[in-house]
C-alpha positions as CSV (number, residue, x, y, z in Angstrom):
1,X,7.2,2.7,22.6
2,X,4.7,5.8,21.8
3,X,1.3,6.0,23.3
4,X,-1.0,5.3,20.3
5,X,-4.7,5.6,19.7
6,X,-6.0,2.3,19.2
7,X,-9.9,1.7,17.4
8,X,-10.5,-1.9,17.7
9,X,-13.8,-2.8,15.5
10,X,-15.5,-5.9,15.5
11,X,-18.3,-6.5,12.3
12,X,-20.6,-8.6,13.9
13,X,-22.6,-7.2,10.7
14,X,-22.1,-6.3,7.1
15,X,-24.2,-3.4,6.8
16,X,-27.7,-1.8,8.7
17,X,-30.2,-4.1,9.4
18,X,-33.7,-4.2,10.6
19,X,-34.0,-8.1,10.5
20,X,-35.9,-9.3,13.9
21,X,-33.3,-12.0,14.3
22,X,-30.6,-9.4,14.0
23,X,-31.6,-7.1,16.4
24,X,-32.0,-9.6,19.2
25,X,-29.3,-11.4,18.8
26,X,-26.7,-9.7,16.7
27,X,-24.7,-8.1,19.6
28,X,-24.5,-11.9,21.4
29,X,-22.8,-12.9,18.4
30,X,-19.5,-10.4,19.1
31,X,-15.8,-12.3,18.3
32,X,-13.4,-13.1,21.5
33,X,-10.3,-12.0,19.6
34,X,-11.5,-7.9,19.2
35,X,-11.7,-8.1,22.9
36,X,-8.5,-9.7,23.1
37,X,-6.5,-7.5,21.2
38,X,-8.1,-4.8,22.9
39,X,-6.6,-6.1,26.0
40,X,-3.4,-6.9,25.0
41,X,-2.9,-2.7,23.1
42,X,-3.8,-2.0,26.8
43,X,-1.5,-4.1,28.6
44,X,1.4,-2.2,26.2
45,X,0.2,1.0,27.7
46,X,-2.0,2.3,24.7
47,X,-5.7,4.1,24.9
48,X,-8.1,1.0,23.1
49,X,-11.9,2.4,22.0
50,X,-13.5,-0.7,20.9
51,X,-16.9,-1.1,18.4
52,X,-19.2,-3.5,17.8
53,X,-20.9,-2.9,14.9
54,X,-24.0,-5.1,15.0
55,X,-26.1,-3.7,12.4
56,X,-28.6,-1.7,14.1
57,X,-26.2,1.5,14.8
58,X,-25.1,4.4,13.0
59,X,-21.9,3.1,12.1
60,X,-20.3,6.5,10.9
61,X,-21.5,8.0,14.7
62,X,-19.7,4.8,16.8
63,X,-16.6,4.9,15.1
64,X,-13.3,6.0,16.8
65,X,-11.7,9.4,16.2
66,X,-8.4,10.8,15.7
67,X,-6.6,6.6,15.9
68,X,-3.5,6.4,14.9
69,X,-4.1,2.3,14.4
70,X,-7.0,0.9,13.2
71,X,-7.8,-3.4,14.1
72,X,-10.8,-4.5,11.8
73,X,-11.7,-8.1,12.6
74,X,-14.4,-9.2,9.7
75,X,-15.8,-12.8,8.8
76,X,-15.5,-13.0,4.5
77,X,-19.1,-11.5,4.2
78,X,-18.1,-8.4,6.0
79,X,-14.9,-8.2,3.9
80,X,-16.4,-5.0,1.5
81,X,-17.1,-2.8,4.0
82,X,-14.1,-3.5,5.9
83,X,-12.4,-2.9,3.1
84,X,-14.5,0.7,2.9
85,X,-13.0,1.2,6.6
86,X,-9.6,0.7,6.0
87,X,-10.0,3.0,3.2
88,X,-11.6,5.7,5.5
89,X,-9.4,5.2,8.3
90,X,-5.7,5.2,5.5
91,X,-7.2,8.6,4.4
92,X,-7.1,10.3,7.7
93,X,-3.5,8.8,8.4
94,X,-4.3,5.7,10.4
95,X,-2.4,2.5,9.9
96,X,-5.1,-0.4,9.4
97,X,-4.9,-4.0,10.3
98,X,-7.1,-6.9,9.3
99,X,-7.3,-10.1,11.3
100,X,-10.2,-12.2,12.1
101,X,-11.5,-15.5,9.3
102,X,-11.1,-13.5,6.2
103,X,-7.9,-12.6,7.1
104,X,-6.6,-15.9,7.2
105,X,-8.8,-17.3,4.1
106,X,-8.0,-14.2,1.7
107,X,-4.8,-13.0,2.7
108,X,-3.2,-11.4,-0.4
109,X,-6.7,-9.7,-1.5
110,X,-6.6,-8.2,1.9
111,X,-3.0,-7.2,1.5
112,X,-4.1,-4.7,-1.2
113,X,-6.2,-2.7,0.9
114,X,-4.5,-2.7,5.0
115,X,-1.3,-2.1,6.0
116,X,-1.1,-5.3,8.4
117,X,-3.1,-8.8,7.7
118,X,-2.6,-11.4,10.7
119,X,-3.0,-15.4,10.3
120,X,-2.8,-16.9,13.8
121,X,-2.6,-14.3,15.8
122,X,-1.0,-14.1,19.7
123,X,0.8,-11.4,21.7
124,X,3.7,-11.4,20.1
125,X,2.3,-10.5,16.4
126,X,0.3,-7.8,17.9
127,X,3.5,-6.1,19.8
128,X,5.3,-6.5,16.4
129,X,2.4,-4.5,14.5
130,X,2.8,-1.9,17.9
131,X,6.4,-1.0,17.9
132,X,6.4,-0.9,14.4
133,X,2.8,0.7,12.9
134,X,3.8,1.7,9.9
135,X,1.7,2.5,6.8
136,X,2.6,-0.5,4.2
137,X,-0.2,1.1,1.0
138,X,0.9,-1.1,-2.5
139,X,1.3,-4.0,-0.5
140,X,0.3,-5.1,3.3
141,X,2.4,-7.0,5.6
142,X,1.2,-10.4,6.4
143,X,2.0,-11.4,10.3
144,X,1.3,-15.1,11.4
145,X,1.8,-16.9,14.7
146,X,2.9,-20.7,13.7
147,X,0.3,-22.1,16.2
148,X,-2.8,-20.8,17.9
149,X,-1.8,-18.6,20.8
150,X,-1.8,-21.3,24.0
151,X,-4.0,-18.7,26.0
152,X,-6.2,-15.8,25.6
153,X,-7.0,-13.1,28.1
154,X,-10.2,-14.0,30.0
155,X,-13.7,-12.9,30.4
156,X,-12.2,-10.9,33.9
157,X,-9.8,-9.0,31.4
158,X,-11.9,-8.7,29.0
159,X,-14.8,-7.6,31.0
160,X,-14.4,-3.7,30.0
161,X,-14.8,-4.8,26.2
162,X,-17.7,-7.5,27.0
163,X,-19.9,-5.3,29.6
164,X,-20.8,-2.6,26.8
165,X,-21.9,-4.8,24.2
166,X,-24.1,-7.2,26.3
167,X,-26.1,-3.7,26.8
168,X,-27.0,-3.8,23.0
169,X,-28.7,-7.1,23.5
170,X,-32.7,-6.2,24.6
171,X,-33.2,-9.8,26.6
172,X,-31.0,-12.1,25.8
173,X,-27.0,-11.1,27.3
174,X,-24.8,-14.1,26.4
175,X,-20.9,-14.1,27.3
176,X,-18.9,-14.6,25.1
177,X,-16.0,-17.5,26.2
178,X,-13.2,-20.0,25.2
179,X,-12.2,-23.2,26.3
180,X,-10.2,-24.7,23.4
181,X,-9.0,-24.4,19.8
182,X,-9.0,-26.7,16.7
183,X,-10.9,-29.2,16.1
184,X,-9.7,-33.9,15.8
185,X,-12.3,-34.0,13.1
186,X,-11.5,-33.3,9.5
187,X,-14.9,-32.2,7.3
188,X,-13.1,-31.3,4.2
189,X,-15.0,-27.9,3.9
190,X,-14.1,-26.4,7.4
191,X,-11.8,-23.7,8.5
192,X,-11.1,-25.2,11.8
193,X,-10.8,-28.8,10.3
194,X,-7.1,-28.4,9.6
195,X,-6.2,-26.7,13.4
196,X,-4.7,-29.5,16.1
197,X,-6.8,-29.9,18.8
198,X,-5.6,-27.6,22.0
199,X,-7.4,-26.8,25.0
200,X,-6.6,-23.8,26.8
201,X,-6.4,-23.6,30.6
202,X,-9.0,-24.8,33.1
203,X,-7.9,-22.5,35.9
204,X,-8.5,-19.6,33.7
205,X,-12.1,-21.3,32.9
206,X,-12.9,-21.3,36.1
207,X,-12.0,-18.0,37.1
208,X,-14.3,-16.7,34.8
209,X,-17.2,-18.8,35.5
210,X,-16.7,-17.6,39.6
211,X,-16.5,-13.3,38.2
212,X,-19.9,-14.2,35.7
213,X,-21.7,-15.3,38.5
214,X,-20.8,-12.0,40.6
215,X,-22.3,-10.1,37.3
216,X,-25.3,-12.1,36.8
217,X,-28.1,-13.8,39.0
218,X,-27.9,-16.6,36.3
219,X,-25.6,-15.6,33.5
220,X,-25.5,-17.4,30.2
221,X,-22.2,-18.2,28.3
222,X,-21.9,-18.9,24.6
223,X,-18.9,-21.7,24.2
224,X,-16.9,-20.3,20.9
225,X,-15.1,-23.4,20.9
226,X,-15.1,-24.9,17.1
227,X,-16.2,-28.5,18.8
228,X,-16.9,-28.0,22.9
229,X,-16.5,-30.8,25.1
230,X,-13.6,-33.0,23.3
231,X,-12.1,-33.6,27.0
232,X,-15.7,-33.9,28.4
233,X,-14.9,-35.1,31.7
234,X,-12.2,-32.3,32.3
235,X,-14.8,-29.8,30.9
236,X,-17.5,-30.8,32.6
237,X,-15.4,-30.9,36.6
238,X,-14.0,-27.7,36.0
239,X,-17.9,-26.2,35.1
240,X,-19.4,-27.9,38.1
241,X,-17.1,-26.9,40.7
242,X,-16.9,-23.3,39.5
243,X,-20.6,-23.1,38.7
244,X,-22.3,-26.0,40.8
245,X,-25.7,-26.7,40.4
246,X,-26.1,-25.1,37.2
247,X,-26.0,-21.6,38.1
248,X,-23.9,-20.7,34.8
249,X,-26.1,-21.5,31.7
250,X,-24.6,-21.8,28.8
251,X,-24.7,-22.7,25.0
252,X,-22.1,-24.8,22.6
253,X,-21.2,-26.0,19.1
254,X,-20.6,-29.7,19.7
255,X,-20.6,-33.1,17.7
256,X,-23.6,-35.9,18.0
257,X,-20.8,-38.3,19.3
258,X,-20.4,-36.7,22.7
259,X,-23.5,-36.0,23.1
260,X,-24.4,-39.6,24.8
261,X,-27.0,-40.1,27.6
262,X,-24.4,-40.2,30.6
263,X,-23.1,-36.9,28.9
264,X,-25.9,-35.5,28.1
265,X,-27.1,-35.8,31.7
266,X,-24.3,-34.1,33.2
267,X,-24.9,-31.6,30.6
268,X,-28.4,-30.9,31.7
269,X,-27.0,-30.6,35.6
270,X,-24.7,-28.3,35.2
271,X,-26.9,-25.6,33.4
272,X,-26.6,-26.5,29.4
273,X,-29.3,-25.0,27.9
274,X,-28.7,-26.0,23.9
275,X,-26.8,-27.5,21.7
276,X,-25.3,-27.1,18.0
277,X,-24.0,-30.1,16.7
278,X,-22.9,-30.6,12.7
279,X,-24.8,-33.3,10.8
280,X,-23.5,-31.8,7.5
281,X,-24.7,-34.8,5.5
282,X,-26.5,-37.9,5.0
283,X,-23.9,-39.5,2.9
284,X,-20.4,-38.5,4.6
285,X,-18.9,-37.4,7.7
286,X,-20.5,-39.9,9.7
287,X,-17.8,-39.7,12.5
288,X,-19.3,-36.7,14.1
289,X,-22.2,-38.2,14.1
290,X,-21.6,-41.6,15.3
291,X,-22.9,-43.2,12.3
292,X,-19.7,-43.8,10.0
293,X,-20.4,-47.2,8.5
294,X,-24.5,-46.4,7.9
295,X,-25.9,-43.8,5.2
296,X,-29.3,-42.5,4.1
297,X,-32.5,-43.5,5.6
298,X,-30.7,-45.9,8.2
299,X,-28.7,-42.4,9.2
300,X,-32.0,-40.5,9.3
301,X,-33.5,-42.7,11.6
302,X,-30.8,-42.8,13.6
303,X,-29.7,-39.2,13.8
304,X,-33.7,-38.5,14.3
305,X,-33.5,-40.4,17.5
306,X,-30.5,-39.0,18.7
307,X,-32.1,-35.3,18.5
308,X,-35.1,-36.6,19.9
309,X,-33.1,-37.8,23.2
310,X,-31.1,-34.1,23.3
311,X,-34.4,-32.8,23.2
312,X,-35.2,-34.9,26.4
313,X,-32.1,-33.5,28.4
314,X,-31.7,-29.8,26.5
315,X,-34.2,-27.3,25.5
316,X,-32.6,-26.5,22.6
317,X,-31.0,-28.3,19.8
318,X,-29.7,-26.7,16.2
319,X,-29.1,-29.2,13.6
320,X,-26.7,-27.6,11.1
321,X,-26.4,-29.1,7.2
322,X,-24.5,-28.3,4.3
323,X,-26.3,-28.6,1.0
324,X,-24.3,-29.6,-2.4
325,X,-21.6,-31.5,-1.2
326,X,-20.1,-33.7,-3.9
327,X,-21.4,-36.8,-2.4
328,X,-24.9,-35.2,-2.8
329,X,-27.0,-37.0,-6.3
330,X,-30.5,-36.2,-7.4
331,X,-33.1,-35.3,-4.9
332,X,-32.5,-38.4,-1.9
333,X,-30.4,-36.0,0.1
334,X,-33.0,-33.3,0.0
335,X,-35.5,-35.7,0.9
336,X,-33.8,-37.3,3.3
337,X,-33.7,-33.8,4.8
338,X,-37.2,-33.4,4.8
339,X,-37.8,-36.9,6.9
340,X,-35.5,-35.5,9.6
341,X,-37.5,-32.1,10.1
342,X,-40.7,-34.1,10.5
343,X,-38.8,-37.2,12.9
344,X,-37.4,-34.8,14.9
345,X,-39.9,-31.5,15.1
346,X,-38.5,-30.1,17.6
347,X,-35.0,-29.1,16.3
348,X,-33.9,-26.2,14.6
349,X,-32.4,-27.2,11.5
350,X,-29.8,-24.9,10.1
351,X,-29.1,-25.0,6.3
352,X,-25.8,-23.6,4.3
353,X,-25.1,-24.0,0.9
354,X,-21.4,-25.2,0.0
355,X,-18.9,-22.5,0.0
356,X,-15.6,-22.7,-0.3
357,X,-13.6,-19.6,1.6
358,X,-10.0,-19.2,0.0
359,X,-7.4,-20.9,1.7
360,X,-9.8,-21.9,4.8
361,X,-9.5,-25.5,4.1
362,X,-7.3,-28.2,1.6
363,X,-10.7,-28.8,-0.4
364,X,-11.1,-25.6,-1.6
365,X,-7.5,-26.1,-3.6
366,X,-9.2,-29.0,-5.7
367,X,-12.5,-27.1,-6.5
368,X,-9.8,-24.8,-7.7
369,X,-7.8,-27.4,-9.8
370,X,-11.2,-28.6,-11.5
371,X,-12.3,-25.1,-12.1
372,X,-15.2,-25.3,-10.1
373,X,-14.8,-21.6,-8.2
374,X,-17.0,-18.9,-9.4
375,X,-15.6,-15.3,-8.4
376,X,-18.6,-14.0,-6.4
377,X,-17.9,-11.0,-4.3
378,X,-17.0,-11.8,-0.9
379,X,-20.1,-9.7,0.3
380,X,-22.4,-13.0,-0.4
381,X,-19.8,-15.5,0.7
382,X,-21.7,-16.4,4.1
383,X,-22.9,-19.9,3.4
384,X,-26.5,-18.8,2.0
385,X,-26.5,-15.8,-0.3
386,X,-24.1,-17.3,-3.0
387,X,-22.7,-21.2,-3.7
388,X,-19.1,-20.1,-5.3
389,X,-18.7,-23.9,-6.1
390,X,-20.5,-25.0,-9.2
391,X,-22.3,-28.2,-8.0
392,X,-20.5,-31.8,-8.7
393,X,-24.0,-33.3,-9.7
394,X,-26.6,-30.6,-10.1
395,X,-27.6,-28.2,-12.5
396,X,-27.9,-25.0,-11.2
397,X,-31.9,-24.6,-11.8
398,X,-32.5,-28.5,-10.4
399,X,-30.5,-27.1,-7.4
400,X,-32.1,-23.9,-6.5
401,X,-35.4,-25.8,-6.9
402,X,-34.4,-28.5,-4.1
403,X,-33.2,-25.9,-2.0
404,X,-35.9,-24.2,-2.2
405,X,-38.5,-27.5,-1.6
406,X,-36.3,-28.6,1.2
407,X,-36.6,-24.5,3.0
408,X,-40.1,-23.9,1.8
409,X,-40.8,-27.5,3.6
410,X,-38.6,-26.6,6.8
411,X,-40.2,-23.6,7.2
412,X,-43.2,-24.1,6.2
413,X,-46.6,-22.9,9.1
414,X,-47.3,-26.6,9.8
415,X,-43.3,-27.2,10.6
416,X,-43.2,-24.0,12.6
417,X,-46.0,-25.2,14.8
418,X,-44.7,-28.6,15.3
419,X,-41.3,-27.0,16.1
420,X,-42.7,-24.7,18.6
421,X,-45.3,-27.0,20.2
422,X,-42.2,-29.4,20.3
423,X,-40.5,-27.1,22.4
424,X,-39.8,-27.5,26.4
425,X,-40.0,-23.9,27.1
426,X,-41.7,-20.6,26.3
427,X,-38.2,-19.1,25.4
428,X,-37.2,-21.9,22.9
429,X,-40.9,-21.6,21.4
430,X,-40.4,-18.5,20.6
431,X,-36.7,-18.3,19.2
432,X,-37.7,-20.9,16.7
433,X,-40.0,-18.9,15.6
434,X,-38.6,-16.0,15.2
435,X,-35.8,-17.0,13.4
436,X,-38.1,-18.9,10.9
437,X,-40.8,-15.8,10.0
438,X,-37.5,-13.4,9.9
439,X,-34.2,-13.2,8.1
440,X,-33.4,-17.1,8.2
441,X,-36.2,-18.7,6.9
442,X,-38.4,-16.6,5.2
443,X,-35.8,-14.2,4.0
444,X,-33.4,-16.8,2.7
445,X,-36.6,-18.8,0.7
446,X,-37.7,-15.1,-0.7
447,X,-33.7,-14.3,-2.1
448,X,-33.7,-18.2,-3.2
449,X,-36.7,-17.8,-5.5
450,X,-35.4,-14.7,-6.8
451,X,-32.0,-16.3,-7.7
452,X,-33.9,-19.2,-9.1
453,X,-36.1,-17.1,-11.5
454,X,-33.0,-14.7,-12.7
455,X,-31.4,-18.4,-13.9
456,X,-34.1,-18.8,-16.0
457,X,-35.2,-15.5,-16.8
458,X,-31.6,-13.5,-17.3
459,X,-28.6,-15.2,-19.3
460,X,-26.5,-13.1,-18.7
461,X,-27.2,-14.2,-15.1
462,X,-27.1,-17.6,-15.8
463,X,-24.0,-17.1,-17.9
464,X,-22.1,-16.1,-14.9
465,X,-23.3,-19.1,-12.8
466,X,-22.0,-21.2,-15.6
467,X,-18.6,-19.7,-15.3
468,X,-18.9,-18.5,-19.1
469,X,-18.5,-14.8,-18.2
470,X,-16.9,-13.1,-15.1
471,X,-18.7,-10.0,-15.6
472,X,-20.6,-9.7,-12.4
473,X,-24.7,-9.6,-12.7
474,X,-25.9,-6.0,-11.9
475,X,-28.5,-8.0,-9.2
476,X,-25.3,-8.1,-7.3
477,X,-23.7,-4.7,-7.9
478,X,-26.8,-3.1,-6.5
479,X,-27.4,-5.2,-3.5
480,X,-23.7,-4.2,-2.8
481,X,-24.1,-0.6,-3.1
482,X,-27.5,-1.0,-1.0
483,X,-25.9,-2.7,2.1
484,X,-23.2,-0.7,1.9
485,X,-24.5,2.6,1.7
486,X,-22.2,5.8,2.5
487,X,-19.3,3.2,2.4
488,X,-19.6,2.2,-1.2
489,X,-18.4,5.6,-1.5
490,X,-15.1,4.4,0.4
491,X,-15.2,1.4,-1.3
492,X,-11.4,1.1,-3.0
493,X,-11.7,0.6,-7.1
494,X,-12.0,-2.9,-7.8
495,X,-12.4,-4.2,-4.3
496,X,-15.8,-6.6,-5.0
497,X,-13.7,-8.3,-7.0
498,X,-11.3,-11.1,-6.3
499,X,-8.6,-13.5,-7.4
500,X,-10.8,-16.4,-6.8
501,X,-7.5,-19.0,-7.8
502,X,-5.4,-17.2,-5.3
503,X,-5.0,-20.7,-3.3
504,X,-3.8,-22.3,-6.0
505,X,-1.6,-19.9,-7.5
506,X,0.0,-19.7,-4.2
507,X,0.2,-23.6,-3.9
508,X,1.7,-23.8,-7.2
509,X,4.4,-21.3,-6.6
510,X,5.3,-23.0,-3.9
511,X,5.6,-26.0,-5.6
512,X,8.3,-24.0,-7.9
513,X,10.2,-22.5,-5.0
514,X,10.5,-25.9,-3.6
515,X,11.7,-27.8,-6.6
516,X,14.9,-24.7,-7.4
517,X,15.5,-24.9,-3.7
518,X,16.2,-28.4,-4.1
519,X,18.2,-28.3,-7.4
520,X,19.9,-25.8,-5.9
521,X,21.1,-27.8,-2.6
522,X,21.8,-31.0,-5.4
């Protein structure tokens, strides 16, 4: 095999930003799978440069020169400038692959503009893309493992990869690490909700946890695990013996219903600082929550004191909602909302608004049969900036203004003291803050307001909303070209526009492949 020139580029960000939020925390938020491809190019003998892009550098300065293979991992809202990259990188005679969430929710858009697009990828996708590299231009190849890869090169490997980034973060330096993949629940909206359930290897867990603590006096480890702690117990032995006494802090996405008292004492011993668990709604998915058979106020309450006794054993606890779910009616849920931030001040409550991301999950494919998609470019498909799905039991005005009561509320100075005099410690005091006077709460009420007033203000605005035009608002276009900068010049000809029936075009024709190949076999 030839020695190639590998650029391996995470987007941790879509475009330059000054947010306070952002520039703290931005390079904690790097993918796993970058660094993992990175190691695996290296273990076939190839030279690997890879970048971070968090937002705050000078993208054109930190990319890599004279490649003959280009990886490009991007979540959906990063999708347009990635798209600008592959672009770039095609025009000076690099082959370009795209993996990473879009990848895998948008595959045949992304086929247009990369040679390579990866579903599940392991090792043996990425030595197919090596020893072959070739440019694919009118249509990309699409490369899928058939499971999740049963292990993944560890923080030790991927150390090289890790150590420069964690130099980007000004105070807080959190590890990036993996303990399973997949998820046993099944929220209809989630990417991960239709992955089995597989943890990876505890050995491997606990090597890691023994090099961190050679690195750090105290390091702290972001879980990426879609739910953390499914197989508590083994979890939990295999942190304590390689990081007794809670000398490895860490941080994790997890569901209320292992988070119980006996767990969440264990939790506090062996050095978990915070918590993120999914509420998502008052009205459905109870079973994360441990409150399947109650709704409503009786869930409130209930979910309110739960938060309340995290609080007791964890600093820090991150409620996260989705807003406009079909089982959502008139303004309960919203206020329902609103008696959670004030039961439980002292969590962080973290909003989205419906979205459904291509193939990422079965639901999606009905919004699609009942013609409830709207085409927005992928640019504001990041769980705030756009609702693609027209709302089951809202008008779009009556929405806006709930979302914005129920933010305006959240966020509000009276909730942002509560929330930081609620706090344990100086460090969670001021997080909550920050996050509320920057990007996340302020900035998200400010863009709400202004989408609210173009619906009333703008028809031709409010037309698209209403699905009666696909002609994309100008609004749009402009915060496109902003973001995007010197990239929008890269940006291929009709790339901020998308297929959004894609899923069920696909469904369908397999439908029709399936019934010939069985007439054909009769």
């Amino acid at each position: 095999m030839t020695k190639l020139k590998i650029g391996v580029i995470d987007l941790v960000s879509k475009a330059p930003t000054n947010a306070l939020y952002a520039r703290i925390m931005n390079a904690n938020l790097a993918s796993i799978m970058p660094q993992v491809v990175a190691v695996w190019c290296q273990q076939q003998g190839h030279d690997v440069r890879l970048t971070c892009f968090t937002g705050k550098e000078k993208l054109d300065k930190e990319l890599p020169e004279e490649v003959d293979l280009v990886f490009i991992c991007s979540f959906t809202q990063a999708a347009m400038l990635a798209y600008s990259l592959s672009n770039y990188f095609q025009s000076r005679g690099a082959v370009t692959v795209l993996g990473g969430p879009h990848a895998r929710c948008y595959p045949e858009d992304a086929a247009k503009y990369f040679d390579y697009v990866t579903g599940f990828t392991n090792k043996e996708v990425i030595r197919e893309i090596l020893e072959e590299c070739e440019p694919h231009r009118e249509q990309g190849r699409y490369l899928a493992a058939k499971n999740q890869p049963v292990s993944l090169p560890g923080v030790v490997e991927r150390w090289p990869f890790i150590e420069p980034n964690l130099k980007k973060a000004p105070f807080i330096k959190m590890v990036p690490m993996i303990g399973s993949m997949g998820c046993p629940y099944t929220c209809s909206f989630c990417i991960d909700s239709v992955v089995p359930y597989q943890p990876l290897d505890f050995e491997s867990l606990k090597a890691d946890l023994r090099f961190l603590r050679t690195k750090f006096k105290n390091p702290l480890v972001g879980w990426h695990d879609p739910n953390f702690g499914i197989r508590f117990n083994d979890y939990m032995d295999a942190i304590e013996e390689a990081a007794p006494n809670g000398s490895v802090r860490f941080l994790a996405e997890s569901s209320l219903s292992i988070l119980t008292e006996p767990n969440l004492k264990r939790l506090k011993e062996h050095g978990c600082v915070g918590m993120l668990p999914g509420i998502e709604s008052w009205f459905d998915m109870g079973n994360k929550s441990r409150a399947a058979r109650i709704k409503g106020f009786e869930r409130v309450q209930q979910v309110a004191e739960h938060a309340n006794l995290i609080m007791k054993y964890l600093p820090y606890l991150q409620t996260n909602f989705v807003m406009g779910l079909d089982c959502d009616e008139g303004k309960l849920p919203f206020e329902l909302t609103k008696m959670f931030v004030d039961a439980s001040p002292g969590s962080f409550p973290g909003y989205s608004i419906l979205t459904a991301f291509g193939e990422a999950a079965p639901v999606n494919l009905e919004y699609q049969r009942q013609g409830r998609v709207i085409p927005f470019p992928f640019h504001f498909l990041n769980n705030h900036l756009a609702m693609n799905v027209k709302p089951l039991n809202y008008e779009w005005v009556d929405f806006y203004d709930k979302v914005i009561d129920v933010t305006a509320y959240t966020f509000s100075s009276k909730a942002i003291y509560k929330r930081m005099n609620a706090a344990s410690n100086f460090t969670v005091k001021w997080m909550n803050v920050m996050r509320a006077v920057s990007s996340e709460g302020f900035g998200r009420l400010r863009f709400f307001r202004k989408v609210r007033k173009m619906l009333v203000e703008d028809h031709a605005f409010r037309d698209y909303f209403e699905q009666e035009t696909e002609v994309l608002p100008e609004f749009y276009i402009n915060i496109i070209k902003k973001d995007l900068g010197v990239w929008w010049e890269w940006l291929p000809e009709g790339a901020i526009y998308h297929d959004h029936l894609a899923y069920l075009k696909k469904e369908k024709f397999i439908e029709v492949e399936s019934r010939v190949a069985g007439k054909r076999k009769a």
